[in-house]
Structures are given as structure tokens and as C-alpha cells.
ChimeraX commands (.cxc) that place a marker at each C-alpha (Angstrom):
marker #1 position 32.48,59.08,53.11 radius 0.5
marker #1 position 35.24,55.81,52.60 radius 0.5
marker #1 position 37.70,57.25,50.90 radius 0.5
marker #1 position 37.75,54.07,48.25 radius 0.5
marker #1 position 34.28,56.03,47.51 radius 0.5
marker #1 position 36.84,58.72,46.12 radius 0.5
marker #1 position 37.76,56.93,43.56 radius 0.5
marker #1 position 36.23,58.31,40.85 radius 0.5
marker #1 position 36.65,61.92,42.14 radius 0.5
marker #1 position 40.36,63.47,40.44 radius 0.5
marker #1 position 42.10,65.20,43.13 radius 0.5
marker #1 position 44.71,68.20,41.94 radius 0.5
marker #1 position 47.56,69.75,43.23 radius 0.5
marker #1 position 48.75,72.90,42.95 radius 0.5
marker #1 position 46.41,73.69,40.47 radius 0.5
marker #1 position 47.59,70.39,38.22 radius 0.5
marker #1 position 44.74,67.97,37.45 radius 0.5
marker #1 position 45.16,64.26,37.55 radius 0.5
marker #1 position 43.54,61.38,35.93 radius 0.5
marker #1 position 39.75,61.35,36.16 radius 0.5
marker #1 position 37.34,57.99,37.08 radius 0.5
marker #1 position 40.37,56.29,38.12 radius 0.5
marker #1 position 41.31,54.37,41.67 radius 0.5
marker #1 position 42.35,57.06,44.22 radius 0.5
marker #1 position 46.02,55.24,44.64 radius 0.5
marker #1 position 46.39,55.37,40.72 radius 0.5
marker #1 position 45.89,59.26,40.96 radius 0.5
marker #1 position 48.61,59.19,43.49 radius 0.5
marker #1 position 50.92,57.11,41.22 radius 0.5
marker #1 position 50.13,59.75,39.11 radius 0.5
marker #1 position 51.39,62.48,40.88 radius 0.5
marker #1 position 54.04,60.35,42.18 radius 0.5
marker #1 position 55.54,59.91,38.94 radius 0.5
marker #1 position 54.55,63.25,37.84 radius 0.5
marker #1 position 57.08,64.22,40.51 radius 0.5
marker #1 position 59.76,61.96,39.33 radius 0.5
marker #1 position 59.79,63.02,35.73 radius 0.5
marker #1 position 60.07,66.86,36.74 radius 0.5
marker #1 position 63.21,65.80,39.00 radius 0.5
marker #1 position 61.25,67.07,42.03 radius 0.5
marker #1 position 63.31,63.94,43.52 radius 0.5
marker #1 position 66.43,62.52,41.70 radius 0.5
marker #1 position 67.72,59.27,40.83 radius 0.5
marker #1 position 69.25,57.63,44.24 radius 0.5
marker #1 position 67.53,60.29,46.52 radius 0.5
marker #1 position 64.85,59.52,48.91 radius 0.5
marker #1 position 61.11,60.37,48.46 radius 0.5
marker #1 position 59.32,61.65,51.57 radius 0.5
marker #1 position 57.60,59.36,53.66 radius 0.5
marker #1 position 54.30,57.92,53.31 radius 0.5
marker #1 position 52.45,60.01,56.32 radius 0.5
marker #1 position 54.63,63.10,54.72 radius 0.5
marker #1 position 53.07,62.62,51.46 radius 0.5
marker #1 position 49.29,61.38,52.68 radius 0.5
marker #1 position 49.58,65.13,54.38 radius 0.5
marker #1 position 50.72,66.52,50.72 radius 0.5
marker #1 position 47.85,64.70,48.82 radius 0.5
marker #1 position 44.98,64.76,51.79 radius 0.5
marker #1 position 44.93,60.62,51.60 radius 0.5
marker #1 position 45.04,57.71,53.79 radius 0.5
marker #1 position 48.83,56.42,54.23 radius 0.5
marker #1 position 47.21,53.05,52.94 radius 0.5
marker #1 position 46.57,54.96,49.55 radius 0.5
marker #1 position 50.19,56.10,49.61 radius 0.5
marker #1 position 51.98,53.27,50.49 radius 0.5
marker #1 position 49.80,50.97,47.76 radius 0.5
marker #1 position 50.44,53.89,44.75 radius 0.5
marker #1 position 54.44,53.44,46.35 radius 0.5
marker #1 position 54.28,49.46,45.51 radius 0.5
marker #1 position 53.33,49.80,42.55 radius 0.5
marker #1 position 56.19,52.08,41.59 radius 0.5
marker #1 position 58.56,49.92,43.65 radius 0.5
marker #1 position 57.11,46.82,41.20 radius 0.5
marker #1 position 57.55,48.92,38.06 radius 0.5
marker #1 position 61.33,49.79,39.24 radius 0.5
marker #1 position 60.75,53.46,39.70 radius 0.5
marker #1 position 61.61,53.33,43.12 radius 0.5
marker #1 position 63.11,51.33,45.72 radius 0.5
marker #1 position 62.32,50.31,49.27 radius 0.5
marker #1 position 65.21,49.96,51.43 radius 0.5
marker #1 position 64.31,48.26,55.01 radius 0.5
marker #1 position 64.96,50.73,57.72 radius 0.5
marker #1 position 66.08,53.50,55.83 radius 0.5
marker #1 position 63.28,54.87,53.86 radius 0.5
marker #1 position 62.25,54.79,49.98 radius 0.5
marker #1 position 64.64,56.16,47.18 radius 0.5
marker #1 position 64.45,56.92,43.73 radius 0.5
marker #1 position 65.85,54.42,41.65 radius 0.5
marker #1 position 68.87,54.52,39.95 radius 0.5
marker #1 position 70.66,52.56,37.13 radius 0.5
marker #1 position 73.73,52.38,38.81 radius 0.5
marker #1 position 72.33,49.99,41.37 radius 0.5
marker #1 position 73.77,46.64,41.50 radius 0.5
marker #1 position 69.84,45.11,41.43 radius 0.5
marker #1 position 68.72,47.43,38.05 radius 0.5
marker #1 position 71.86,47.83,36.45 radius 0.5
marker #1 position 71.29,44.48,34.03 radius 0.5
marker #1 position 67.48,44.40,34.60 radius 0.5
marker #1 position 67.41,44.93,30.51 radius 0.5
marker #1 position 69.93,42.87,29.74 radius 0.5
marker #1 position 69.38,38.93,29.71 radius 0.5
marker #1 position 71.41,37.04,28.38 radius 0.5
marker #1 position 72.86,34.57,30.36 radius 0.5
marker #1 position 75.76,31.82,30.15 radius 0.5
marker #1 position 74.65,28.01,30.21 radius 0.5
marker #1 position 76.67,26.93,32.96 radius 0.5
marker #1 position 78.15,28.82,35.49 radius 0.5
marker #1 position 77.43,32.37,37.68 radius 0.5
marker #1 position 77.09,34.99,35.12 radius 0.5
marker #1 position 80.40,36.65,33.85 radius 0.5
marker #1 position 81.39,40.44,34.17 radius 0.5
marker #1 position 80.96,42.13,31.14 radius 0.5
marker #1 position 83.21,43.99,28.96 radius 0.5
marker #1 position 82.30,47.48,27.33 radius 0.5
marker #1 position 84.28,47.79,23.97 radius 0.5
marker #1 position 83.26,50.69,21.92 radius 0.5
marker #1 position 83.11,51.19,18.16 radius 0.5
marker #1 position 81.56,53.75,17.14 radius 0.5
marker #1 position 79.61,57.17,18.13 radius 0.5
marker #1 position 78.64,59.23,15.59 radius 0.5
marker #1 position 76.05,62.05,15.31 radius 0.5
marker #1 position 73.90,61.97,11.84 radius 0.5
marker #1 position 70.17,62.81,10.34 radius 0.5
marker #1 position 68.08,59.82,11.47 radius 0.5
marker #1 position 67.56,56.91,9.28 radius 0.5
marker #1 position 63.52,56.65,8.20 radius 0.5
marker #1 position 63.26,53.89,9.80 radius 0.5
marker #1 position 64.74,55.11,13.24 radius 0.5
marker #1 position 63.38,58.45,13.52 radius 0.5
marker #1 position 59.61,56.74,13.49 radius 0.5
marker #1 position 61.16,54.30,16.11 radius 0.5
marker #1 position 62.25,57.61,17.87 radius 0.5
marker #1 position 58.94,60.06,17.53 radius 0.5
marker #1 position 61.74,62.34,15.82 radius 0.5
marker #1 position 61.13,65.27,13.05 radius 0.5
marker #1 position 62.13,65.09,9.65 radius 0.5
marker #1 position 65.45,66.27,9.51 radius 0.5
marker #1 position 66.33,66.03,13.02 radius 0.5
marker #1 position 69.20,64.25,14.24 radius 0.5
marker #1 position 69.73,60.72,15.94 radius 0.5
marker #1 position 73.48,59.56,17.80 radius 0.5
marker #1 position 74.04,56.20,16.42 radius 0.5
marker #1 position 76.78,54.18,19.34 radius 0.5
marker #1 position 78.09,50.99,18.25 radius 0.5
marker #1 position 79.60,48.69,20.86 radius 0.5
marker #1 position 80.53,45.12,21.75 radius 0.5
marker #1 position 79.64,43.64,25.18 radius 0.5
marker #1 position 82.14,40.69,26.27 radius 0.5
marker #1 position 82.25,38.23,28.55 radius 0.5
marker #1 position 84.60,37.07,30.95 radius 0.5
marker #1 position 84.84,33.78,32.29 radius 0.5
marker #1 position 86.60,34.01,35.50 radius 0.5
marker #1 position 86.79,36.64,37.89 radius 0.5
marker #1 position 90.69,38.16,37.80 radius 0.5
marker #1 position 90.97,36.90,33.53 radius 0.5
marker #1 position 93.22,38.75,31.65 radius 0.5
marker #1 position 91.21,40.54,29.28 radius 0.5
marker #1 position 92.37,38.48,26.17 radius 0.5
marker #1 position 90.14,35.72,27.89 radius 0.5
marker #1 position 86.99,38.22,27.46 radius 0.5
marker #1 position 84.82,36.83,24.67 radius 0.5
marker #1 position 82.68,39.06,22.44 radius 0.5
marker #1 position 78.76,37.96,23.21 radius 0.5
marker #1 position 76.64,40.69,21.84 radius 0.5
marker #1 position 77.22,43.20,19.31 radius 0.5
marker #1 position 74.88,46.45,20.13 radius 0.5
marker #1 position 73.67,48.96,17.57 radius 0.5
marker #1 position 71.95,51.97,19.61 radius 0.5
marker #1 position 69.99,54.63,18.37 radius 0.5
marker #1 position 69.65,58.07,20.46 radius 0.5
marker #1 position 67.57,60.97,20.15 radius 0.5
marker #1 position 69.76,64.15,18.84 radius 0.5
marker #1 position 68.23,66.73,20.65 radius 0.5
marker #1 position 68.15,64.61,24.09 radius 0.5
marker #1 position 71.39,63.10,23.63 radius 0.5
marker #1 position 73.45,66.68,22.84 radius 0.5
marker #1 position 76.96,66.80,23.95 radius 0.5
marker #1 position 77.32,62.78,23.90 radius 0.5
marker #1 position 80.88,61.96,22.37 radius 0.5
marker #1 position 82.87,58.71,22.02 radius 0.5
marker #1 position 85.12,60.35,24.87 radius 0.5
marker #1 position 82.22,60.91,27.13 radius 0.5
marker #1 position 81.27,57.20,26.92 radius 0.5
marker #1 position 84.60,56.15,26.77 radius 0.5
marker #1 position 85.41,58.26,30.27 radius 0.5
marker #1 position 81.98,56.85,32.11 radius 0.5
marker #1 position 82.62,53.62,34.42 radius 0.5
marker #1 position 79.02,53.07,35.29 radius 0.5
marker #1 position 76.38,51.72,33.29 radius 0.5
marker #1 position 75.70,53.43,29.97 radius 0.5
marker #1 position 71.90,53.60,31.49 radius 0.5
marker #1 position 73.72,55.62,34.30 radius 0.5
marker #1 position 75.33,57.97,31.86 radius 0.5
marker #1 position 71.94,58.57,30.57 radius 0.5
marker #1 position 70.29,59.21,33.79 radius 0.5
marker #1 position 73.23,60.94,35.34 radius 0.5
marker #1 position 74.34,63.39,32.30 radius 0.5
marker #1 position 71.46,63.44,30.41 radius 0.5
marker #1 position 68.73,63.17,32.73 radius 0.5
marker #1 position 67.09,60.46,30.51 radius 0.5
marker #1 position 65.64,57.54,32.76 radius 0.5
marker #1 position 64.70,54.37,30.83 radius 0.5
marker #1 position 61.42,53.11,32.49 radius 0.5
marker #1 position 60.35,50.44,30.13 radius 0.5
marker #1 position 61.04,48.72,26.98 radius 0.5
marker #1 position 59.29,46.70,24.36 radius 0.5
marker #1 position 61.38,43.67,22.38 radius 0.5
marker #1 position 61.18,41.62,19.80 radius 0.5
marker #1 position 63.42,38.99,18.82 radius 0.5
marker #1 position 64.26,36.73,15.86 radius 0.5
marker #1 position 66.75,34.43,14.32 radius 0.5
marker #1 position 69.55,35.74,11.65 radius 0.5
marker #1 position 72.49,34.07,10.33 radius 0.5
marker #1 position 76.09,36.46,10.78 radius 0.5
marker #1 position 76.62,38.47,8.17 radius 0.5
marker #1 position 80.41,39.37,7.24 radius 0.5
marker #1 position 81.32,42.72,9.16 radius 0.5
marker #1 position 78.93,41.12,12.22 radius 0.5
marker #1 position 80.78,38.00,12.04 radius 0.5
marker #1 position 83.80,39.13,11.73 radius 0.5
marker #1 position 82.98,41.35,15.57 radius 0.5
marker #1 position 81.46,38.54,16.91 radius 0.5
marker #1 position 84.38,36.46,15.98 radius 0.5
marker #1 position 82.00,33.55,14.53 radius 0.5
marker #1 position 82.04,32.22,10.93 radius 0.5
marker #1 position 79.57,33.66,8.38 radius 0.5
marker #1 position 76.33,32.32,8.58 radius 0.5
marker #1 position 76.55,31.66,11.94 radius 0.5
marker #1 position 73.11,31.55,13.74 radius 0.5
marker #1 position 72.65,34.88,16.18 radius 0.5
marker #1 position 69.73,36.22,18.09 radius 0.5
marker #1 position 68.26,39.57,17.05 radius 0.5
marker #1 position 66.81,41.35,19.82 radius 0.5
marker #1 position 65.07,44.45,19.02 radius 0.5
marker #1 position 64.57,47.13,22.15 radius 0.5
marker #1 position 62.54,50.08,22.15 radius 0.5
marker #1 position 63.12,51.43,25.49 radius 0.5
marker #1 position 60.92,54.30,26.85 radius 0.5
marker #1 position 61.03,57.36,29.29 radius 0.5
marker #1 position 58.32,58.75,31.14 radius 0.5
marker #1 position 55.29,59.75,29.53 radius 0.5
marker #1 position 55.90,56.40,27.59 radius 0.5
marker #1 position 58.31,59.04,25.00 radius 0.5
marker #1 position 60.47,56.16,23.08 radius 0.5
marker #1 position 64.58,57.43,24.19 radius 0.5
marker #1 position 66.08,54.33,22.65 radius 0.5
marker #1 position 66.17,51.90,19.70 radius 0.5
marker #1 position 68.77,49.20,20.48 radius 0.5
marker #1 position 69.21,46.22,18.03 radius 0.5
marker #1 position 71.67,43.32,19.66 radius 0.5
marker #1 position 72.98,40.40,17.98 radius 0.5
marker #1 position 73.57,37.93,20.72 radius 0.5
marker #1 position 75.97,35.06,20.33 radius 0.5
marker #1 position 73.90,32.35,21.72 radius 0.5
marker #1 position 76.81,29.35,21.60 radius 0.5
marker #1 position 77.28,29.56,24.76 radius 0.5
marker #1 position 74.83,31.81,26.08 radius 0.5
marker #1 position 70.75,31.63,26.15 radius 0.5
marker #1 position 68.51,34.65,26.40 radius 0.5
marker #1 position 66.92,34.28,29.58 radius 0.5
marker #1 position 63.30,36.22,30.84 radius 0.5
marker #1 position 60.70,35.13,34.15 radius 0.5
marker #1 position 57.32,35.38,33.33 radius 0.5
marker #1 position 54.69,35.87,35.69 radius 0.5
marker link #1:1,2 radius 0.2
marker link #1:2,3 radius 0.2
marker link #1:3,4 radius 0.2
marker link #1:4,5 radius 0.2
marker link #1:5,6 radius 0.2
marker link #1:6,7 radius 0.2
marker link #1:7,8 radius 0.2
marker link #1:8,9 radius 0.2
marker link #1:9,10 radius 0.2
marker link #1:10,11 radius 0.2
marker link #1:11,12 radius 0.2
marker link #1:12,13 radius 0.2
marker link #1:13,14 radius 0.2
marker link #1:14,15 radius 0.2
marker link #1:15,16 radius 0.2
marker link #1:16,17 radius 0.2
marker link #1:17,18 radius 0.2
marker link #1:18,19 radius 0.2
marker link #1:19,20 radius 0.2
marker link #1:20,21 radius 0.2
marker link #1:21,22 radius 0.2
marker link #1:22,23 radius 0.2
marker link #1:23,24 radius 0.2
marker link #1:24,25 radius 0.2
marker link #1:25,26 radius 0.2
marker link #1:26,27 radius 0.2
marker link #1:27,28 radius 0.2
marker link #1:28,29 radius 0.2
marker link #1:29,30 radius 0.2
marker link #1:30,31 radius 0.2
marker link #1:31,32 radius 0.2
marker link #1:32,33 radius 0.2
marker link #1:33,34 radius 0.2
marker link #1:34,35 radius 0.2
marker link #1:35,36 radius 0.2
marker link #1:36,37 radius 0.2
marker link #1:37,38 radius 0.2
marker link #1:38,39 radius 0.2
marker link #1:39,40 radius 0.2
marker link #1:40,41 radius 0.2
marker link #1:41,42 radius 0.2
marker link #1:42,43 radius 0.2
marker link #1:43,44 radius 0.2
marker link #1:44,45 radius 0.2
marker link #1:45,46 radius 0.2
marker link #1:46,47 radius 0.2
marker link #1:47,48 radius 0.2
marker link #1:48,49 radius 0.2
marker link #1:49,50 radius 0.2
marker link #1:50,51 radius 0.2
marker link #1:51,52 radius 0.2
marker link #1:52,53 radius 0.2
marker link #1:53,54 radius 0.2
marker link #1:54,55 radius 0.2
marker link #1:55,56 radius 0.2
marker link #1:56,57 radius 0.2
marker link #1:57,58 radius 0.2
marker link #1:58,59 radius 0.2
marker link #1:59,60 radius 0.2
marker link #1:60,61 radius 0.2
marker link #1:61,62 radius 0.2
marker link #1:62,63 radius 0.2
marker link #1:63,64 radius 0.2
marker link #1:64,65 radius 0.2
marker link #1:65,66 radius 0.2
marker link #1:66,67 radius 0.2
marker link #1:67,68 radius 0.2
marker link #1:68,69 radius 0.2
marker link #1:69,70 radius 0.2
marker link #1:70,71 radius 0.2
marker link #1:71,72 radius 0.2
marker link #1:72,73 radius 0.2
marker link #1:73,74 radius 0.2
marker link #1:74,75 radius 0.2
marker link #1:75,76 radius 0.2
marker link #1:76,77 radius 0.2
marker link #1:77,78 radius 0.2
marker link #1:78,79 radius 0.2
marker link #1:79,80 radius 0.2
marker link #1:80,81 radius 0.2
marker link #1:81,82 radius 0.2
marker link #1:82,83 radius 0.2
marker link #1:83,84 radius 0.2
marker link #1:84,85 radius 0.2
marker link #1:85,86 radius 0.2
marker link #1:86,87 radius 0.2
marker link #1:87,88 radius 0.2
marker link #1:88,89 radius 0.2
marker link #1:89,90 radius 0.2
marker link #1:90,91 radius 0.2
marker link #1:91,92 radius 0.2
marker link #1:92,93 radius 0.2
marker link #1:93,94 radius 0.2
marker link #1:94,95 radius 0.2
marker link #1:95,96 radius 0.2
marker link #1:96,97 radius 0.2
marker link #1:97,98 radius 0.2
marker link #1:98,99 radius 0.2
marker link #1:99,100 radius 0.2
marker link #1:100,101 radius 0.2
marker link #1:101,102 radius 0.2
marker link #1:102,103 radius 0.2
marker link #1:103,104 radius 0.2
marker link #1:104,105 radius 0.2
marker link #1:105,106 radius 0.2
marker link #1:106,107 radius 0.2
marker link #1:107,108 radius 0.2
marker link #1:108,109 radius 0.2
marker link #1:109,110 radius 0.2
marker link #1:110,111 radius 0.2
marker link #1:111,112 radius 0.2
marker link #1:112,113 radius 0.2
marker link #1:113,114 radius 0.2
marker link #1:114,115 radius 0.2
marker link #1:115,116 radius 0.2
marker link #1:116,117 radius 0.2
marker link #1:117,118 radius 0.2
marker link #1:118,119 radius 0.2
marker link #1:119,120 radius 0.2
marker link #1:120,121 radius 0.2
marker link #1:121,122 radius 0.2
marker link #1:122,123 radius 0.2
marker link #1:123,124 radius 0.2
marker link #1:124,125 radius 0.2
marker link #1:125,126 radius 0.2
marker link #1:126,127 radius 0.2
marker link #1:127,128 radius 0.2
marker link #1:128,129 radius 0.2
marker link #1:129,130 radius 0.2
marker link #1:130,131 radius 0.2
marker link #1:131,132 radius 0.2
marker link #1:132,133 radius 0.2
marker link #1:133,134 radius 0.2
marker link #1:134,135 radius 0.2
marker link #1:135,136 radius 0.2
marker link #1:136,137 radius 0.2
marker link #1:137,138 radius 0.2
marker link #1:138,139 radius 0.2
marker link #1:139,140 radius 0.2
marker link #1:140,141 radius 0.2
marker link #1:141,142 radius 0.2
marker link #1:142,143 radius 0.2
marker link #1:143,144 radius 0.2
marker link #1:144,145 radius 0.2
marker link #1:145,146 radius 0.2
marker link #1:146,147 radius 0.2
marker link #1:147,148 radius 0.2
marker link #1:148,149 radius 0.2
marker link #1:149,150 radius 0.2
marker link #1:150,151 radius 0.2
marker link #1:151,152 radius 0.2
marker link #1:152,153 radius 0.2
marker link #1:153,154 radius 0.2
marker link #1:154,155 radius 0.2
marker link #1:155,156 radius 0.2
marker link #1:156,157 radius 0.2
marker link #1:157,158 radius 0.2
marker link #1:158,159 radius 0.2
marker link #1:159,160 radius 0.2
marker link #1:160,161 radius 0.2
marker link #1:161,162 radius 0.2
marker link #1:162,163 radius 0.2
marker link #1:163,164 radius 0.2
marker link #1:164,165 radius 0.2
marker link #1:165,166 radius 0.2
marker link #1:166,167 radius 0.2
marker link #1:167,168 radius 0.2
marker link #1:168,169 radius 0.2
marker link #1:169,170 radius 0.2
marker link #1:170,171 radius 0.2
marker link #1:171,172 radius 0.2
marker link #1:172,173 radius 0.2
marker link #1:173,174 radius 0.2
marker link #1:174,175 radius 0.2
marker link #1:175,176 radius 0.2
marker link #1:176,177 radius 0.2
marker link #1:177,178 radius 0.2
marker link #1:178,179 radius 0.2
marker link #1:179,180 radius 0.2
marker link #1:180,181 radius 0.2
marker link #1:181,182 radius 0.2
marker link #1:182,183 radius 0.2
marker link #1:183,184 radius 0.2
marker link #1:184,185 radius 0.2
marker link #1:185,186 radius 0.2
marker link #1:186,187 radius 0.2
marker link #1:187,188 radius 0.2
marker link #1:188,189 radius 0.2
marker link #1:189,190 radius 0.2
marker link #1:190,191 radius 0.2
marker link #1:191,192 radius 0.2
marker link #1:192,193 radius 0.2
marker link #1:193,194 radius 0.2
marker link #1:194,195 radius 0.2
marker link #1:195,196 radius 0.2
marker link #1:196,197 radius 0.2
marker link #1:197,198 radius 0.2
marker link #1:198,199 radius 0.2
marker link #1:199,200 radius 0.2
marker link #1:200,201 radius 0.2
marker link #1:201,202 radius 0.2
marker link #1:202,203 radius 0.2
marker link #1:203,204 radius 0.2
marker link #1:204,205 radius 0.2
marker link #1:205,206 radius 0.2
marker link #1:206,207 radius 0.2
marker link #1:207,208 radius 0.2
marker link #1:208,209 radius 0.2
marker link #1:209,210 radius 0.2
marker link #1:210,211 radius 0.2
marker link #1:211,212 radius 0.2
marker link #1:212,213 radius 0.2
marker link #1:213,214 radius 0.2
marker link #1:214,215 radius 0.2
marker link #1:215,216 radius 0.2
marker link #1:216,217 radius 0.2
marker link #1:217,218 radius 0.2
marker link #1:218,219 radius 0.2
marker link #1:219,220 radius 0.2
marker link #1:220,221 radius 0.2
marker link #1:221,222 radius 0.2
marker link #1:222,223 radius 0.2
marker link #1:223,224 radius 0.2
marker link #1:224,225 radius 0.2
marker link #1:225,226 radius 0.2
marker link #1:226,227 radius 0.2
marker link #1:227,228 radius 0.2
marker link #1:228,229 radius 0.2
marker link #1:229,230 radius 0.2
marker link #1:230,231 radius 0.2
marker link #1:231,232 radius 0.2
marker link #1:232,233 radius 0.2
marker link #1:233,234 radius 0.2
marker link #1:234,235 radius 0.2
marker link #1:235,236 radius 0.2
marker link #1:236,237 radius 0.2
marker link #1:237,238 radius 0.2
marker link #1:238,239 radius 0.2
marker link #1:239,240 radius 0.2
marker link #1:240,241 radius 0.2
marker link #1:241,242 radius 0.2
marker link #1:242,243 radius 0.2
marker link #1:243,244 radius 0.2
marker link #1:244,245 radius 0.2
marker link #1:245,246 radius 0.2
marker link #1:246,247 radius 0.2
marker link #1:247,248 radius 0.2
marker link #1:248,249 radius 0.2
marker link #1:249,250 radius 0.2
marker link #1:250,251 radius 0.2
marker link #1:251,252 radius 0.2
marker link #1:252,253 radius 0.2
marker link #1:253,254 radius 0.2
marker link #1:254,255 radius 0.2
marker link #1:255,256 radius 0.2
marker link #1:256,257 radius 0.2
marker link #1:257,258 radius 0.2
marker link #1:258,259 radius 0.2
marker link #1:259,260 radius 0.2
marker link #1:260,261 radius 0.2
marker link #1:261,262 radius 0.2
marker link #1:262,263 radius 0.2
marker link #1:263,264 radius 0.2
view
């Protein structure tokens, strides 16, 4: 029998069923990511290879290596000629601003500054824990930062320019143990904090954006007068199992700067 004839029979795997009356390669992507979210492989360590893991799942390699694109398109993993395919990582130069896209109207795009405000740990807002999926009662980290730009490679930082002011709402009981200190002390990417410390991977995210005028604390940050037009992007990112990990509002300072996305 073809195996595409397969496709509407779910294969399992150590006794774990998988998607029913689906394409065989989606049941692999399944079990692919099934593997990811339990850690089985980490962020920045390779996968095995596709004829290891057609042995693992009784498929073609084909079937493999088309359930592996997809991932690869999705940003869950990473093919790197020659060497294999990894995990990926939010510490990688290539994923490291995929969420972030704002972008300066002339010139290469600046380094950004990390200035933080605020981290405090309180019972979430109504509004935040049905964001979240949280309890009643339960807790939510609420981080506060400004991002900056930089104009010039080698400016002193008193050239940095404040660009987006961040407001970023946590899950308590994911998020234990994060402190100002802790994000203060991390280099990387605060997605790479998350995945690193937390083991919380942000897969995808969901926006929505609208003007606002600068109100006086916001203005005052962003160092524009009050009433100042800003863009209000709204981000509910998401784990795997499509569980919501973060509820970021931004107000962007577009005076300079234009929120840039490709559409395909």
C-alpha cells in the first residue's frame, strides 16, 4: 500500500496516540513537536536525522523531512547546511527580533537598549488573567521596561533614544523565581531567559495594534510631549499546545521609526 494511502490511519508511539484522519507528515509534526515540548531535545541541540527518525516512526524519510519543513517554516527548528537540524533557540542572531518589528526609516537598524523599570509579582488584573488562561486568585509578574535605540554603532549611551515602552504580563506559577536582579543579570534576549531559565518557549503570537495619543507618565518615558501620537501593539504570545505565556502591550514611538511586517 503507498504510504500517502496512510494518511488517514493515526500511527502511535510508545503507546501515545496521535492525530486521527490527518496527512501522515502532520502526524509526524505531531510527534515531532510532541517531542520538543517534553524537552526530549532542547533549545540549540540537534534532532536526530531524518533516516534516524523514519526508523523511530516506521515512515518514508520523504514524510520526515516534509513534517521537518514545516517546523523549520514555523521557527521550531533550524536547518543548518552540513551540520544537521537543531532546535531552535531565541538566542540566535536570525530569531532573536523575529517578534519585534519596528524598524528605523532610514538607515541599518540600531542596537537596542534594555532599560528596566519595574518587576513586580501581584494577583492578576481581570483583564490579564483571561489574557493568561490563569485562576482566580493566582498570580501574574508584571515587568516594565524601555527598549532604546542607538544610532551608531560605538554611541555613548546618552545618544540611545527611548523607542518603545513595554508593559509585560507573565504567568505566576510559570514565571516563579523571576526577580528584577535575574533580568537585570541576563545578557541575552529576555525570550532567552525564558527559554533558558524557565523553560518557556514562545512559538507564536497574535497582535493587534492601534493608535493612542501619550499619556503623562508614558510621555514623560518616552520622552515625547503629551498627546503625542504612539502605536499600541498588543501581543499575546503562545507556548506549545497554543497555552497563552505572555501578554505584552508596547507603545512604540513611531517619529522616527515605522512598524514593519512581510506578508505572504
Amino acid at each position: 500500500m503507498p504510504e500517502d494511502a496512510l494518511s488517514a490511519i493515526p500511527i502511535a508511539v510508545q503507546g501515545e496516540p496521535t492525530p486521527s484522519f490527518s496527512p501522515l507528515y502532520q502526524q509526524i509534526k505531531a510527534l515531532l513537536t510532541r517531542s520538543l515540548q517534553s524537552a526530549e531535545w532542547k533549545p540549540g541541540e540537534a534532532i536526530p536525522s531524518e533516516m534516524e527518525l523514519a526508523v523511530r516512526f516506521k515512515v518514508s524519510q520523504g514524510t520526515v523531512r516534509k513534517a521537518i519543513d514545516e517546523l523549520a517554516t514555523e521557527n521550531l527548528l533550524v536547518r543548518r547546511q552540513g551540520k544537521g537540524t537543531f532546535v531552535a533557540t531565541h538566542a540566535e542572531e536570525q530569531t532573536r527580533y523575529r517578534f519585534l518589528r519596528l524598524v528605523p526609516d532610514a538607515g541599518a537598524a540600531p542596537d537596542m537598549q534594555r532599560r528596566l523599570l519595574d518587576c513586580r509579582r501581584m494577583r492578576a488584573p481581570a483583564d490579564v488573567a483571561r489574557a493568561l488562561e490563569l485562576k482566580a486568585g493566582e498570580t501574574a509578574v508584571q515587568v516594565r521596561r524601555l527598549l532604546l535605540a542607538v544610532p551608531t554603532a560605538g554611541a555613548p549611551p546618552s545618544d540611545a533614544r527611548p523607542v518603545v515602552l513595554d508593559d509585560i504580563w507573565l504567568p505566576g506559577p510559570l514565571f516563579k523565581g523571576l526577580t528584577a536582579d535575574r533580568l537585570s543579570a541576563f545578557s541575552g534576549p529576555m525570550y532567552g531567559l525564558f527559554e533558558s531559565e524557565f523553560g518557556v518557549r514562545m512559538i507564536r503570537a497574535v497582535e493587534k495594534i492601534r493608535a493612542v495619543a501619550a499619556a503623562g507618565d508614558e510621555a514623560a518615558l518616552l520622552a515625547v510631549p503629551i498627546g503625542s501620537p504612539l502605536l499600541l501593539v498588543e501581543r499575546l504570545s503562545f507556548t506549545y499546545g497554543d497555552k497563552p505565556v505572555e501578554l505584552r502591550r508596547g507603545l512604540y514611538q513611531t517619529a522616527n521609526h515605522h512598524y514593519r511586517n512581510e506578508l505572504s
